[in-house]
C-alpha positions as CSV (number, residue, x, y, z in Angstrom):
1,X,26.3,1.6,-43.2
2,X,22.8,3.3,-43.3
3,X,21.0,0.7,-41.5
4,X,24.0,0.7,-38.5
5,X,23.3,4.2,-37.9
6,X,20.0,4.3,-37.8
7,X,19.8,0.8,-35.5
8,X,22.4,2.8,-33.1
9,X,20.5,5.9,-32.8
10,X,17.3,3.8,-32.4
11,X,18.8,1.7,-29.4
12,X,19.9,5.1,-27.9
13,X,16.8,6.6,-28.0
14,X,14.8,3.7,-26.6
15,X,17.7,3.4,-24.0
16,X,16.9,7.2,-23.2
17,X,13.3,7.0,-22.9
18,X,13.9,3.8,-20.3
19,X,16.1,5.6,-18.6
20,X,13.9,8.8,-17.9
21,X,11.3,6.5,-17.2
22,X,13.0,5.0,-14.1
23,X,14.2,8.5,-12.3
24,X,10.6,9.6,-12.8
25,X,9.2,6.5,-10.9
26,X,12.3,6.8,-8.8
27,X,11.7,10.4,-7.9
28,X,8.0,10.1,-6.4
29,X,6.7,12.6,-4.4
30,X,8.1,12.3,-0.6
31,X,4.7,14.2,0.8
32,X,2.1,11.5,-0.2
33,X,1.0,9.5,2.6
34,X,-1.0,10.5,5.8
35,X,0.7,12.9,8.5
36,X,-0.3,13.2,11.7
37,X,0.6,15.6,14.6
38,X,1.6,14.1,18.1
39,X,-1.4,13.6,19.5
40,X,-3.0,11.7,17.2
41,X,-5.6,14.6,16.6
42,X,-5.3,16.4,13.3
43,X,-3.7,15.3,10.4
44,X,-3.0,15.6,6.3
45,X,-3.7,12.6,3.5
46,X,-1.7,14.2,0.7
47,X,-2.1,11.9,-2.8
48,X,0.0,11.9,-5.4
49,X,-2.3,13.9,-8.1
50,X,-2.1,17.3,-5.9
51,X,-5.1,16.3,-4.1
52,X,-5.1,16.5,0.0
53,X,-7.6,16.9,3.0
54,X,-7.0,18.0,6.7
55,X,-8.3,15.1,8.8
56,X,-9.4,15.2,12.6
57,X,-10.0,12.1,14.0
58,X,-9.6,10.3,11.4
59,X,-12.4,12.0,9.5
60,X,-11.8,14.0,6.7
61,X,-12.8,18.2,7.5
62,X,-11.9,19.7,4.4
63,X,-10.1,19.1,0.6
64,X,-7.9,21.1,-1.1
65,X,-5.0,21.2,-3.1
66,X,-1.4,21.6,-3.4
67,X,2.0,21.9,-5.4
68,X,5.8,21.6,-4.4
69,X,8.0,24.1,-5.6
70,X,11.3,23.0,-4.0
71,X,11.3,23.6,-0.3
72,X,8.0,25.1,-0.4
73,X,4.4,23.6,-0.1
74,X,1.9,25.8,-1.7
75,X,-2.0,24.9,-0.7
76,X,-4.5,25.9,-2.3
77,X,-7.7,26.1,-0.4
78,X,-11.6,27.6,-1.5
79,X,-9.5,29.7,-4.4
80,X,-6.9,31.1,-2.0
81,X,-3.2,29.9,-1.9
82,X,-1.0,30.1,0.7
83,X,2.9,29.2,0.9
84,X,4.5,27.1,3.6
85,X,7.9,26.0,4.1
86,X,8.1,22.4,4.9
87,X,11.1,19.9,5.5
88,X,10.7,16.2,5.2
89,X,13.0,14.5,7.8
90,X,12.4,9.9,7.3
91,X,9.1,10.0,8.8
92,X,8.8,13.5,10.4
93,X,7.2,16.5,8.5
94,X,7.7,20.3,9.7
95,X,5.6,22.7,7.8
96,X,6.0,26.6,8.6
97,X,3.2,28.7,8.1
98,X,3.9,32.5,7.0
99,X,3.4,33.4,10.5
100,X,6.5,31.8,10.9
101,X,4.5,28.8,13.2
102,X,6.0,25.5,12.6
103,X,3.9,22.2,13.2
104,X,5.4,18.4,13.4
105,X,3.7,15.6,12.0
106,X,4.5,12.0,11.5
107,X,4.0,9.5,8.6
108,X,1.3,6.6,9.5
């Protein structure tokens, strides 16, 4: 009877740690990739580790970092930090600075 009990809460345990597993590769970050406003012209590459650089033509002008706290994009550039609102819509990225300026960008 022992040995039933513990094989049970075994299998339920491993089934719980497959299980969280899956939604935490199912639940990747929607930001990583490359976004680039309209005209082609300046850009983000933002990787999944909370590394990112702002691109213009192609070439990369600066690195920083930055965090997701639910709708909000916190960057974190030369030790200052500054919160955006952003909004992922399929490929379309709005990101609101606290000026209240919003800017579009598309996934490449």
């Amino acid at each position: 009877m022992k040995g039933s009990i513990m094989k049970k809460t075994f299998a339920i345990l491993l089934l719980t740690m497959c299980l969280a597993l899956v939604l935490v590769a199912c639940g990747s970050n929607p930001i990583v990739g490359t976004w680039v406003e309209d005209t082609g012209v300046f850009g983000f590459t933002f990787k999944d580790d909370g590394d990112a650089s702002a691109n213009m033509y192609e070439k990369e002008m600066y690195e920083f970092t930055y965090s997701i706290e639910d709708d909000k994009l916190i960057i974190t550039y030369d030790g200052t930090e500054t919160v955006n609102s952003f909004v992922i819509n399929g490929d379309k990225l709005s990101i609101t600075n606290t000026a209240g300026e919003t800017m579009e960008y598309k996934k490449q």
